[in-house]
N, C-alpha and C positions, 0 to 999 in steps of 0.2 A: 504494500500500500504506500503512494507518495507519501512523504512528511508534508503536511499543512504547514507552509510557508507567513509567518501572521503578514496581515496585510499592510503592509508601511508603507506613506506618499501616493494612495494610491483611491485617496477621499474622491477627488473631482470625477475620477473615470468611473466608480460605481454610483456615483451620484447622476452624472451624465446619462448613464444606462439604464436606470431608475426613473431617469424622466423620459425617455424614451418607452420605457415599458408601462409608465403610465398613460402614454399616447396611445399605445397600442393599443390596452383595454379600451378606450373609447374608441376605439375603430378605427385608428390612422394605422395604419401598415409602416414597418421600417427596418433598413440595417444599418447594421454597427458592423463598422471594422476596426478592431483590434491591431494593428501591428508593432513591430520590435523583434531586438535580436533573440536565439535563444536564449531561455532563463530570464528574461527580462521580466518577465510576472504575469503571462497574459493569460494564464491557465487561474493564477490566484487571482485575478480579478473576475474574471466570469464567471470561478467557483463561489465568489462571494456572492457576487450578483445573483446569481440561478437560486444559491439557498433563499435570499430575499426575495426572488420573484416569487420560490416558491411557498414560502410563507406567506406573502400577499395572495394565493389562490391561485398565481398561473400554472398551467401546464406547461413543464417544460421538460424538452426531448433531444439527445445532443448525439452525436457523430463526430466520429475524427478521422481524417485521413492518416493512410497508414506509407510508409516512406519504402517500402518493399515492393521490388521490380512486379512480384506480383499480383498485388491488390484488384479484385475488379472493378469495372468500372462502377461510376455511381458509389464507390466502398461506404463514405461519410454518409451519404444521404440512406445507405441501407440498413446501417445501422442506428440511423434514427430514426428511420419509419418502423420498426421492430421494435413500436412500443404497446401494443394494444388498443391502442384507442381505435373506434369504431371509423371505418372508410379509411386506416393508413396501412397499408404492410407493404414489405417489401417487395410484395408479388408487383405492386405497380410500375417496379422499374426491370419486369424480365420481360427480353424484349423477344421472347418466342421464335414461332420460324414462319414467319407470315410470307416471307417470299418478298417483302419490301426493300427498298434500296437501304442500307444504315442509317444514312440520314432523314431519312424520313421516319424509319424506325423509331430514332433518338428523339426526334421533335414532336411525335405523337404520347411517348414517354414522359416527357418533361412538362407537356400542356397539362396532361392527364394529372400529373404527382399535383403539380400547380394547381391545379383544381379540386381535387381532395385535402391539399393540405388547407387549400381556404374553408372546404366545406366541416370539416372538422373542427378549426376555429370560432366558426360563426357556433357551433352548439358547445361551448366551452363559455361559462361565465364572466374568465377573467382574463381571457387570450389567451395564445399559445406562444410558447417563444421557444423558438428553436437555437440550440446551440452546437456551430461546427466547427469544432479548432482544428489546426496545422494546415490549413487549405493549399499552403505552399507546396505539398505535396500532394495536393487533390489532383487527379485528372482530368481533361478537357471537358469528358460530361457531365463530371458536379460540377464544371463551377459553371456550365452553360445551363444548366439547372440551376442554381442559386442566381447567375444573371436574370432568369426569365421568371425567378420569382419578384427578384428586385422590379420590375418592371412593371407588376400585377397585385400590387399589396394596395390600391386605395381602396378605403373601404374593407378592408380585410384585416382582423385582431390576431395581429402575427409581427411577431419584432424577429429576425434575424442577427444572429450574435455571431460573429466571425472572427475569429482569431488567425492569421499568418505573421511569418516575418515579413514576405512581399508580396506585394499579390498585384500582378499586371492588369488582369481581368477587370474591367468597367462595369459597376454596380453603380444603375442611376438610381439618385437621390442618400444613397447611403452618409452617415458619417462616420469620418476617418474620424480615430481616438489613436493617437501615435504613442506609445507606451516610453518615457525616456530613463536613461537611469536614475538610482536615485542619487540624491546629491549626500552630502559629508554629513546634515544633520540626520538624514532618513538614515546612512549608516547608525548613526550613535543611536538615534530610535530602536531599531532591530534588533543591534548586540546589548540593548538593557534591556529590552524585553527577553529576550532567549536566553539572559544568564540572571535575570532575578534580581541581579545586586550591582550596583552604580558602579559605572566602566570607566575609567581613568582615561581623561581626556585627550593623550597619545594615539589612542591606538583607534578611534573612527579616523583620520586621516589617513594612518598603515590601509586598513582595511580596505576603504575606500579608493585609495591609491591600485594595489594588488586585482581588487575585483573591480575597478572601475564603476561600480556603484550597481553592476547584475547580479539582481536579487540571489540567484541560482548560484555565482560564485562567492556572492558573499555569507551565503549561505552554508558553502561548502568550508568557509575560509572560517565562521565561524565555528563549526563543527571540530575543527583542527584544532580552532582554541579553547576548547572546551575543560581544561582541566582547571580544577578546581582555585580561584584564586587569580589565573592569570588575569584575568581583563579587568583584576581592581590595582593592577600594579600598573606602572610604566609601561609603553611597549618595548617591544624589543623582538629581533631579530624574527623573520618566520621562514620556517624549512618548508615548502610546498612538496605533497607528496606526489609522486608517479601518475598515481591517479585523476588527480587535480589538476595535473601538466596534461593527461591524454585525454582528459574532459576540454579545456581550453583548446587544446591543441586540432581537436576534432573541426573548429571555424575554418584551420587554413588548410583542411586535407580536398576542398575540391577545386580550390587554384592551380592555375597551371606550375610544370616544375619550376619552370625560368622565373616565375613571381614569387616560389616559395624560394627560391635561392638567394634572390635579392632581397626580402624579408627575412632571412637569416642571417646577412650582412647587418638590414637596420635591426636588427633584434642584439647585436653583440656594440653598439651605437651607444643604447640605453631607450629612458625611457623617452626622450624628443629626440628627431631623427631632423638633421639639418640637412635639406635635401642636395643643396652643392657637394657637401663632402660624402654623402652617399652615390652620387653619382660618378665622382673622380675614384671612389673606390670598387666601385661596379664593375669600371673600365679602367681595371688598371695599363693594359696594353696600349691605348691610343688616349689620344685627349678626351677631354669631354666636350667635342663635335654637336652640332646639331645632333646628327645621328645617335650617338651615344644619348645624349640628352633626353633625345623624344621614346628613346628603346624604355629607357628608366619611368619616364614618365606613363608611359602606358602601363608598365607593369604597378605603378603605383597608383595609377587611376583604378586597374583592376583588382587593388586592397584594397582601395577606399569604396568600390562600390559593392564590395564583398562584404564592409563593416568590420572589416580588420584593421585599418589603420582610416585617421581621423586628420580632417585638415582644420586651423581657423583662415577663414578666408579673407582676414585682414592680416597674415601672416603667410602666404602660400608656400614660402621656402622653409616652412617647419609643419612636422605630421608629427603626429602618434601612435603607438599603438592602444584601441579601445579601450584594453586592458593591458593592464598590467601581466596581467597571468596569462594571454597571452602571447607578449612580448618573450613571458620567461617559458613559456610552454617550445615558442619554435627553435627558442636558444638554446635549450635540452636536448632539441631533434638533434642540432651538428655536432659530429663526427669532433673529434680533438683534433682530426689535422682540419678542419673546417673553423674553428674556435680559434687556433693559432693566428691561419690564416689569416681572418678575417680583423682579430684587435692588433696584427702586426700591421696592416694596409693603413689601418685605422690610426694608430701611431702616428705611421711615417708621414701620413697625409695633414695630420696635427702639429707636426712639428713640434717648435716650440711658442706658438702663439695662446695653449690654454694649456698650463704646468697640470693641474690638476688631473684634465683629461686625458692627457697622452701619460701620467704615469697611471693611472687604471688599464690603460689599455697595454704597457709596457708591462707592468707584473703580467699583465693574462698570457703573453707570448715569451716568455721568460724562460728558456728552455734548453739552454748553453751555454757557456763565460761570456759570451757576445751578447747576446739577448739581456742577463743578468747585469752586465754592469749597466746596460743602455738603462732599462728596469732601475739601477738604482739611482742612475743620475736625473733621472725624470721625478725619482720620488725625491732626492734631496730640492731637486729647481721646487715642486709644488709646495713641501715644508718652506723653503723661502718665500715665497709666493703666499702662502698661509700666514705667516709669521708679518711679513708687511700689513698683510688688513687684520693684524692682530686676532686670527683664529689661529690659536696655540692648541688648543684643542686640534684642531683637523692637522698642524704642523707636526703634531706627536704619533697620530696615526698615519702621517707619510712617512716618518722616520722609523717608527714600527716596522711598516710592509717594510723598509730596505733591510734592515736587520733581520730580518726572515728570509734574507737572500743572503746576508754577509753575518752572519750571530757574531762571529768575533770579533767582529771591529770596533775598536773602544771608542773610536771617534766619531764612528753613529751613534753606540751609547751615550755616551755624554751630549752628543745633540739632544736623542731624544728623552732622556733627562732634564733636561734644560728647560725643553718645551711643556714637560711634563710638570715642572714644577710650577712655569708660568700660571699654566691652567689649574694649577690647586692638586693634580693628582701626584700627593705627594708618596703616597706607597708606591709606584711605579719609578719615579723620580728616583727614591731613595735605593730601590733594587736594585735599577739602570748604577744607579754611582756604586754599590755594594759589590756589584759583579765586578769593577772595572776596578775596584783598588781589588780584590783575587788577584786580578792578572797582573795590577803592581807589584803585589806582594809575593808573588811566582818568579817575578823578569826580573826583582829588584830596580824598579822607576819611580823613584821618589817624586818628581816631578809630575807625573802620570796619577796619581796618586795623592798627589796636592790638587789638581785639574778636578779629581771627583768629589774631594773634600767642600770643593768652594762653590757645585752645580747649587746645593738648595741650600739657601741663606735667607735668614731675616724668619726662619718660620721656629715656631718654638711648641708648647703646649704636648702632643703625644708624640708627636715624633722629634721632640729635642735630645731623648736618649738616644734613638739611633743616630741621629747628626753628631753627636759628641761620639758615637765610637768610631764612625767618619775619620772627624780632624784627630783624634787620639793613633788610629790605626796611620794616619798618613805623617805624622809628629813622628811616629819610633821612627818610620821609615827614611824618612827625612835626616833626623840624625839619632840614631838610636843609642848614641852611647851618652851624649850630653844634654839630654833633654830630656826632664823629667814629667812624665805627662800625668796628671793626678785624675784618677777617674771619679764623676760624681754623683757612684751610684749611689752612696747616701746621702747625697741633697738634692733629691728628688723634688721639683716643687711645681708650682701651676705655673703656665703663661701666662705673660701679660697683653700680648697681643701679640701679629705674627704676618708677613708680608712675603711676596714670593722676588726672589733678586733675578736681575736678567746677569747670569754669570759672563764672568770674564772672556773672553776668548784665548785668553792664556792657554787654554788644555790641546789647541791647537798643535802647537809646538811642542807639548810634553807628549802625545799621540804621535806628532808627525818624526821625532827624534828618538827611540827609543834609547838609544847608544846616553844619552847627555841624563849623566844621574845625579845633576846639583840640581836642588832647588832655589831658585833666583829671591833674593831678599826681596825684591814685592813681592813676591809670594809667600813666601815666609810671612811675611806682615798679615797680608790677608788670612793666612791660616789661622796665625795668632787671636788676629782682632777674632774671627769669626768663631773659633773655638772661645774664648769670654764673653761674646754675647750668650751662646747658648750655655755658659756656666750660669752667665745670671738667672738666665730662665727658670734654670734647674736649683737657684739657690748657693750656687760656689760664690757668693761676691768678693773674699777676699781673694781667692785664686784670679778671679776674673782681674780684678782692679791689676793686682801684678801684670798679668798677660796683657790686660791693654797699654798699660806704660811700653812693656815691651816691643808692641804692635808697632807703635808708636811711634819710638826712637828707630828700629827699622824702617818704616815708610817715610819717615823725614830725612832719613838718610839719604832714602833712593831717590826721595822728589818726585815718585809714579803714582800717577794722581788716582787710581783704582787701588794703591796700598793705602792711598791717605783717607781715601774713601771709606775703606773698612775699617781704620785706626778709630777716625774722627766716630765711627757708627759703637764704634766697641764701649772708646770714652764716656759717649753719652750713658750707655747702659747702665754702670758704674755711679750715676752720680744722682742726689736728688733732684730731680727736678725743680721742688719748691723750694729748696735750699740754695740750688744754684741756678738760677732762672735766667739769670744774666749769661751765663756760658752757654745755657741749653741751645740760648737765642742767637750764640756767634758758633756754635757746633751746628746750627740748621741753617745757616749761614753759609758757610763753609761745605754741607755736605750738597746745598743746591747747585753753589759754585763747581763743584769736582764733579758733577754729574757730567756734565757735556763733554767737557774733557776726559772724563775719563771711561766713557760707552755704559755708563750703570745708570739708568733712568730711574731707577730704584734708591739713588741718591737723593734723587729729586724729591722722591716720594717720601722717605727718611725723612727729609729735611722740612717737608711742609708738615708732615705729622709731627714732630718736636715743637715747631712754631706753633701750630695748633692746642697742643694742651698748654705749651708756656706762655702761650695770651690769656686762655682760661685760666690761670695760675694769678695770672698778673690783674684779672677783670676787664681787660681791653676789647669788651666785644664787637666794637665798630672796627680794628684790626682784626680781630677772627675773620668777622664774614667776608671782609674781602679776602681770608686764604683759603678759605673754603671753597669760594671762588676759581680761586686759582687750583685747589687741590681737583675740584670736577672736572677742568681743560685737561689736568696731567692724566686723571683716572681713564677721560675719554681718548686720550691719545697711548694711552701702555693696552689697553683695554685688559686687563687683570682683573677678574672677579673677585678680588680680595682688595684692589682698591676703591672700586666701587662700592665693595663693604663698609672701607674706611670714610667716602663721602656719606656714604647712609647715617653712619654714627656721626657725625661732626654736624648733620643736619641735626638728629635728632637730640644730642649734647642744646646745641643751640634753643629750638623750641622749647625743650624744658627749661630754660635756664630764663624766655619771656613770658612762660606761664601758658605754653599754647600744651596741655598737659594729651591731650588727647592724638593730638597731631606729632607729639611726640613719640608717645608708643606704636602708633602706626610705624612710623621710620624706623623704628630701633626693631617692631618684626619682622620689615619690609629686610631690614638688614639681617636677620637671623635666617630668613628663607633664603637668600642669596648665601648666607655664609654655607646651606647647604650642597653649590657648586665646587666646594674645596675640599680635601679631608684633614681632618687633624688638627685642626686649630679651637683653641677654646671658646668660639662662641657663644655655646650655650652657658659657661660659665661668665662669660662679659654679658650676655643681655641677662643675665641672672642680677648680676648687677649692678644693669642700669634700670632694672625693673623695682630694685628694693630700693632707688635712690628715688625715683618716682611716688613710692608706696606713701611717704608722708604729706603727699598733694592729694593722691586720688582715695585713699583709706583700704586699697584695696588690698591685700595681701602679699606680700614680695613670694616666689618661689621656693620658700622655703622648704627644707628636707621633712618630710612626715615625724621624725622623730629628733629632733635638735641635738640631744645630748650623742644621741648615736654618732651622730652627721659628727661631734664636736671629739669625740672619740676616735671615728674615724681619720679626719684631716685635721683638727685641734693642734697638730704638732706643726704643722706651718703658718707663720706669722699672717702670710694675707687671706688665707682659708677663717683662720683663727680671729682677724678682725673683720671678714664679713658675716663670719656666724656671733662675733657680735652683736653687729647691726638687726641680725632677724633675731638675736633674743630678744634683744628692745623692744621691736614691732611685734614680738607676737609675746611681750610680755612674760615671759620664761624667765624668771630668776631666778631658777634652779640651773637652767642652760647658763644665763648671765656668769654665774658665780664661775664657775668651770671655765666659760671663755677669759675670764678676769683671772686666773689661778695662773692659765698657761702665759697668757699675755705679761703678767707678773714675772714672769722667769724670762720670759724671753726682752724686755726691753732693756735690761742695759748692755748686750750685747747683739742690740738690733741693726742691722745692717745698714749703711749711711746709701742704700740703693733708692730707686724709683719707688719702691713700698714704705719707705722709712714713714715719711710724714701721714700717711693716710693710716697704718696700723698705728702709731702713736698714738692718733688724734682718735683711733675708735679705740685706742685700750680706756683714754680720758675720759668721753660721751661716757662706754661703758661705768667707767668706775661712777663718775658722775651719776648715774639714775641707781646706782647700785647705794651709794652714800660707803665706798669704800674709799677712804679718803687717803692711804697710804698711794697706791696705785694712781688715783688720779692728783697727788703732787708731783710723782714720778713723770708721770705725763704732761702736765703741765710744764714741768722745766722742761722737757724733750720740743715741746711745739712751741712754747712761746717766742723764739726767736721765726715763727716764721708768720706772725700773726698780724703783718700785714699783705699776707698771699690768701689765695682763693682753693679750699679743699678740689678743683672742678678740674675733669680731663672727660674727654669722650667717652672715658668707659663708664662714668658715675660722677654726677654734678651733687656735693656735699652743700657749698656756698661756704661763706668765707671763714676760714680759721677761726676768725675770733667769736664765731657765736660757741662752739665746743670750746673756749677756752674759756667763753663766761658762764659757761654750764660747771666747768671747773674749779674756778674761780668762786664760786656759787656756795657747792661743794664742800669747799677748802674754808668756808664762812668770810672769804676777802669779800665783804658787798660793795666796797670802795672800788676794786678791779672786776666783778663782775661789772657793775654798772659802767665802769668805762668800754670790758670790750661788749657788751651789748650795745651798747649806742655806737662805739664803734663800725659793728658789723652791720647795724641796721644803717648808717652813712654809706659804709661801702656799698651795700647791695641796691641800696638807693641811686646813686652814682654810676653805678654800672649796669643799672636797667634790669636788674632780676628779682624783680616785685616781687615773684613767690617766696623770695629766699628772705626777701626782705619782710614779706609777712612770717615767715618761721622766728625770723630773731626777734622780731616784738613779739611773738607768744611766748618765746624762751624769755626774754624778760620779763614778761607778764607773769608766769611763772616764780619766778625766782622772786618777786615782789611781792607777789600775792597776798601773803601773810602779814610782813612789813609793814608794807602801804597798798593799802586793797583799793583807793584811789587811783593811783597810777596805775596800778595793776590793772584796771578796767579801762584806764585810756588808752595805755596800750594795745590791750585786746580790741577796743574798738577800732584802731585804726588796722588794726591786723585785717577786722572782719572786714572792713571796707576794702580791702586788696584783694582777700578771697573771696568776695561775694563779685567782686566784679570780675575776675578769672574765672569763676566756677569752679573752684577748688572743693568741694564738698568736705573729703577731711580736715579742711584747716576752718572752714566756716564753721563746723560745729566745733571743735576743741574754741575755737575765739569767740561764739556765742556763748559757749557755758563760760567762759570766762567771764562774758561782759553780762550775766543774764541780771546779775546781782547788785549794777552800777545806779537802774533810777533809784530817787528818793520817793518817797509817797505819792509829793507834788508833782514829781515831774514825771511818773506815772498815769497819775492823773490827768496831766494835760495831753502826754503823748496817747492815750488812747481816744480822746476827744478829737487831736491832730488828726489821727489815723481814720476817726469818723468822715474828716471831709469838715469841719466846722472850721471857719476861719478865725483870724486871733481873737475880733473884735469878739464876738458871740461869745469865745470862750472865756474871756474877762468877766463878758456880763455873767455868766454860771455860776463863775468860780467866784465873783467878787474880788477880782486883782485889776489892776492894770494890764493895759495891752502889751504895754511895753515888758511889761514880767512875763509875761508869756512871750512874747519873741526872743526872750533868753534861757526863758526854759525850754523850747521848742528848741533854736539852733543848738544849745547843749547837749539836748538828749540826741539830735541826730547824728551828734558827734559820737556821741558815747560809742552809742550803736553799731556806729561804722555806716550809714546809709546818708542817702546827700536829699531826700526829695518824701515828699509824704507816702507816697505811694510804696515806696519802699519801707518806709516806718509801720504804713496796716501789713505788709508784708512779713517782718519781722514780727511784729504781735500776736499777728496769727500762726507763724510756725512757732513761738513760744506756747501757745494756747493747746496747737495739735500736739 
């Protein structure tokens, strides 16, 4: 029994049919013609259609012609008179031995059926509708029969349904229904209905592409994909089976050979056939002459009206194959010396005007030392070619296919390494360099071995431990008797962020020299710097800090502007930021300048990310935005999806920091979904926390670990783990977690690292101690941050706001109310200043706070004005912590007015009420809406009433 195909894009033509068959019942006679390729759906539309006719009450009676030499005549129409009904049988069309001429035989036949089948109709309620598909293969007598009923239906309750792919034959009055394929959405239609569960939006283009949109092959194509699961992932690759290939394959089995030859040529093309260079490969022996020309051309008008290949006719020097399947169905058919053949013509006729496509067609004919290098120099031109319009992606999969030709050449590897790291795929990258320092450490090539050390740089988080055994392995090699390489497997620690470097071209010459086993002091340098960045990563800072000096004094020696490159990037690592802001800013300086000259575009990018968080450091946000600016022209000219990560954050750094809270978070997921085009870097732990840096705007929860104390157990032993599971004790109020993160933080700050984490784990061992009331801890803290307490706690990964509000929570603390009060009004200046209202509404509730008790007066003016910053951001968490603050501030009187206010009564009236003066109430009115934080009455009943609710 066929499968029921469900009916997809296929509304209008049974609608169509529908009104037609309700013409019929009122006596208008009619046909329908159906047409379209095979499988195009014309069997699942008529079936739909006949069950609906036949639940409206018609009679309906159907016939098919049969495609076998020997079917008799009339086949369709005899086996739809072989239905019962009273006046129809077959017997009307046996045309006896009357001794008549045939033709007169056949047209007494046909008058005769004609006339029974009307007489039948007229005693049938609700019409008759006859259904006769594949006509294409009907015989000359049915269809001179179905003409001569077309002819004779006025007045007659009888709709004709007719299904062909073509049908020469002239049927007056009929209408054509041309069946087309379906398009990309009707794909995604079909394969969610036939798998029940929502289909990952990859794979209707696949589909769609492969079956060109016939139901029959998409049908088939879904059946292939039927195991369980796949159509909710990603697509990805599909093996068509045998079956599938001699299903397609069966459209170009009645062309002639010479057409199926030359469609074997365009079939090894691809899926667009650019018809000049199909023609100059047609004829490879002479030109391509009229002659030649017109030989091509026929044989391609005879696919295209076959409905194998497809033209636009605003394009006529380009065709297709209808399908996909096919395209791959006649390219199965050729022989391997037909395959060779045909992508070597293909090649040489490409030259070198498209890299891409003559190396596809160079691997396919690949087949000697000859064939093979040609193969691989095609595939390195297309990685170049790739690499210019910054697809590092498809550049890595050229350099692939060649190392499938040459595995041992280091100096493919290290290409496509190189490309591979561009593109984020750093497991690949790091095996490419892991194999090629083997063959160093086999040949003794130090310098060969330095080349693979320096392919992936700048990335850190899970794969900084195999980068350090990298530069460790290529250190012994290098000089293994005076060189002590310290391995840091016990200071294992998190990233802090992670960028892909466009390495040197240095490996060039360690590849191309085997013989030459020094390694060149820039090199040396760059080994250096680049092995202490990834100590920092990992936690070694004092190891690192040596090695960078070292790096250092090397690349200034040599004055090679790619060793001073890596020195200057080492340095930075090494230092605090907030402590040394001023350096940060002539090291980013410096690393923009060395870029150009030294081929590392990645300098550039270094260097604007350093200026980035040291203006956020500094408060200088009309200086940020325009490097942000400039960071989006670099990101779009490297085209690196990890820098593009880095503009995402720097945006979204920004919006939080002017209180646009919501347009924030978008950017910072916008950026976590992209950080999913890379592997290995700590994303999810950077938007982790920029999501709890967020959490005290919107009240929503930072990502915390389900069980804190676990979480603090677990990674509690490293300092920036250790103060962000600060931060979510606070927030989620845990001072059980608190005490535990304050125990460890305790031991580890007097020998805390003067690194890039210094001042941020300080300043939350201080917060912490600070809400804890552990006051030993937060004195310790206090002296640790105060000398930086006029900088800004804020970089891309997490906006704190400025130093001094944690310092007057310290301060607080420590019972100094003379230094708390100066750095709150402090930090409330600065944030003021520099335009980050929110932060600046957090420091008047930390001094609201801290007053409270004191002076519950100011403590409520404060609060009001907090409230008036976050009612006007829509800050939801800060409005309510600054409502409860301010809830308490009216007097009796000035309750009483401001609800009268809130009524809509103007001053004078409420004088007369109250018995005061107007002018007393214009002071108790602008008071209270100070208090409050609201500027306008309406916002006063607004306020009254969310106190009421």
């Amino acid at each position: 029994m066929r499968e029921q195909v469900p009916l997809v894009a296929r509304v209008a033509e049974v609608v169509t049919l529908d009104r037609l068959r309700a013409a019929t019942a009122a006596g208008d006679g009619g046909v329908a013609l159906l047409t379209g390729e095979a499988g195009i759906g014309k069997t699942a539309v008529v079936e739909e259609f006949a069950a609906r006719a036949a639940a409206a009450g018609a009679t309906v009676l159907t016939g098919r012609a049969d495609p076998g030499e020997g079917a008799p005549a009339f086949w369709p129409w005899l086996r739809l008179l072989d239905c019962g009904l009273p006046g129809l049988s077959p017997a009307l069309l046996e045309t006896g031995d009357s001794g008549e001429p045939p033709a007169t035989v056949r047209f007494r036949l046909i008058h005769a059926t004609v006339q029974a089948l009307r007489a039948a109709a007229a005693g049938l309620d609700n019409g008759l509708v006859l259904v006769l598909e594949d006509l294409h293969w009907a015989d000359p007598a049915s269809l001179a029969l179905l003409t001569a009923l077309s002819r004779d239906l006025t007045g007659a309750p009888i709709l004709a349904v007719v299904t062909a792919r073509t049908l020469d034959t002239d049927l007056p009055g009929a209408e054509i229904i041309a069946l087309r394929p379906w398009n990309q959405a009707a794909v995604a239609d079909y394969l969610t209905g036939r798998s029940g569960d929502p289909v990952h939006p990859t794979w209707p283009p696949v589909v769609h592409r492969l079956g060109g949109g016939n139901p029959l092959y998409t049908r088939e194509l879904t059946r292939l994909l039927d195991a369980p699961g796949r159509l909710r992932r990603p697509a990805t690759a599909v093996s068509l089976p045998d079956g599938l290939l001699r299903l397609a394959g069966r459209r170009t089995s009645t062309l002639t050979p010479v057409c199926r030859a030359l469609l074997g040529l365009a079939s090894a093309l691809g899926p667009d056939i650019d018809v000049p260079l199909l023609t100059r490969i047609a004829t490879p022996a002479r030109t391509a002459d009229e002659t030649g020309t017109a030989d091509v051309e026929a044989l391609l008008a005879e696919a295209i009206e076959a409905g194998v290949l497809a033209e636009d006719r605003w394009a006529p020097a380009r065709l297709r194959f209808t399908h996909e399947l096919l395209r791959e169905a006649r390219y199965a058919e050729l022989s391997r010396a037909e395959r060779i053949t045909a992508h070597r013509r293909i090649a040489d006729a490409l030259g070198e005007t498209v890299p891409a496509e003559t190396a596809r067609h160079r691997i396919r004919c690949a087949i000697d030392d000859s064939s093979r290098q040609a193969a691989r120099n095609a595939c390195e031109a297309a990685a170049r070619e790739a690499t210019r319009r910054l697809d590092h992606h498809a550049a890595a999969v050229w350099l692939g296919q060649a190392l499938e030709l040459f595995p041992a050449d280091p100096g493919l590897r290290l290409a496509r390494a190189r490309a591979a790291s561009r593109d984020g795929q750093l497991t690949l990258a790091v095996a490419d360099c892991t194999t090629v320092i083997d063959l160093a450490e086999a040949e003794n090539r130090p310098a060969l071995a330095t080349a693979a050390a320096l392919v992936v740089r700048g990335y850190g988080g899970q794969v900084a431990p195999a980068l350090i055994r990298l530069c460790e392995r290529a250190l012994a090699l290098a000089s293994p008797a005076d060189e002590p390489v310290a391995s840091p497997a016990d200071e294992a620690g998190a990233s802090r962020r992670g960028e892909p470097v466009a390495s040197s071209e240095a490996e060039a010459e360690a590849v191309a020299s085997p013989g030459d086993r020094a390694v060149a002091d820039a090199d040396r340098a760059e080994l250096l710097a680049h092995y202490a960045y990834l100590l920092v990563e990992t936690g070694g800072h004092t190891r690192a800090e040596d090695l960078s000096r070292q790096a250092m004094a090397f690349a200034e020696r040599t004055g090679d502007p790619r060793a001073l490159a890596a020195a200057v990037h080492a340095r930075h690592e090494v230092l605090d930021p907030f402590a040394a802001t001023g350096e940060v800013l002539d090291l980013a300086r410096r690393s923009c300048d060395l870029a150009a000259v030294s081929g590392r575009p990645d300098a550039e990018l270094w260097g604007r990310l350093w200026r980035l968080d040291a203006l956020l450091a500094l408060g200088d946000l009309p200086a940020y935005d325009t490097e942000v600016t400039g960071l989006a022209g670099l990101a779009d000219r490297l085209g690196w999806p990890v820098a593009r990560w880095h503009v995402l954050r720097a945006r979204a750094a920004r919006l939080l920091l002017s209180g646009r809270i919501t347009a924030a978070r978008e950017a910072a997921d916008e950026a976590f979904t992209l950080a999913g085009t890379f592997e290995d870097q700590p994303a999810r732990e950077l938007h982790s926390a920029f999501l709890t840096s967020l959490a005290p705007f919107t009240g929503e929860p930072p990502p915390w670990p389900a069980d804190l104390s676990s979480a603090i157990a677990d990674f509690g032993a490293e300092p920036i783990a250790a103060a962000n599971l600060a931060h979510l004790s606070i927030r989620a109020g845990d001072r059980s977690a608190g005490a535990e993160c304050a125990r460890r933080l305790g031991a580890m700050l007097p020998d805390l690292p003067r690194d890039c984490r210094h001042t941020f784990v300080a300043l939350s061992a201080g917060e912490l101690a600070a809400w804890l009331g552990d006051t030993d801890l937060a004195a310790v803290a206090y002296t640790l941050v105060l000398p930086r307490a006029d900088r800004f706690l804020n970089a891309m990964t997490a906006c704190y706001g400025t130093v001094s509000r944690p310092l007057g929570l310290m301060a607080a603390a420590l019972g100094d109310r003379e230094a708390a009060a100066r750095h709150f009004t402090d930090a409330i200046t600065r944030e003021q200043h520099c335009g980050a209202a929110p932060f600046a509404a957090r420091a008047l509730l930390a001094y609201a706070r801290s007053v409270h008790d004191s002076d519950p007066r100011h403590a409520r003016t404060l609060a009001g004005q907090a409230l008036a910053i976050a009612r006007r951001l829509a800050l939801p968490a800060l409005v309510a912590e600054a409502a409860g603050l301010a809830r308490d501030e009216l007097t009796a009187r000035e309750r009483e007015i401001a609800v009268l206010a809130a009524e809509g009564l103007p001053n004078r009236r409420i004088a007369e009420r109250l018995h005061i003066s107007e002018r007393t109430v214009e002071t108790h009115v602008r008071n209270t809406l100070a208090k409050l934080g609201v500027t306008n009455r309406t916002q006063l009943a607004a306020h009254l009433h969310a106190e009421i609710h």
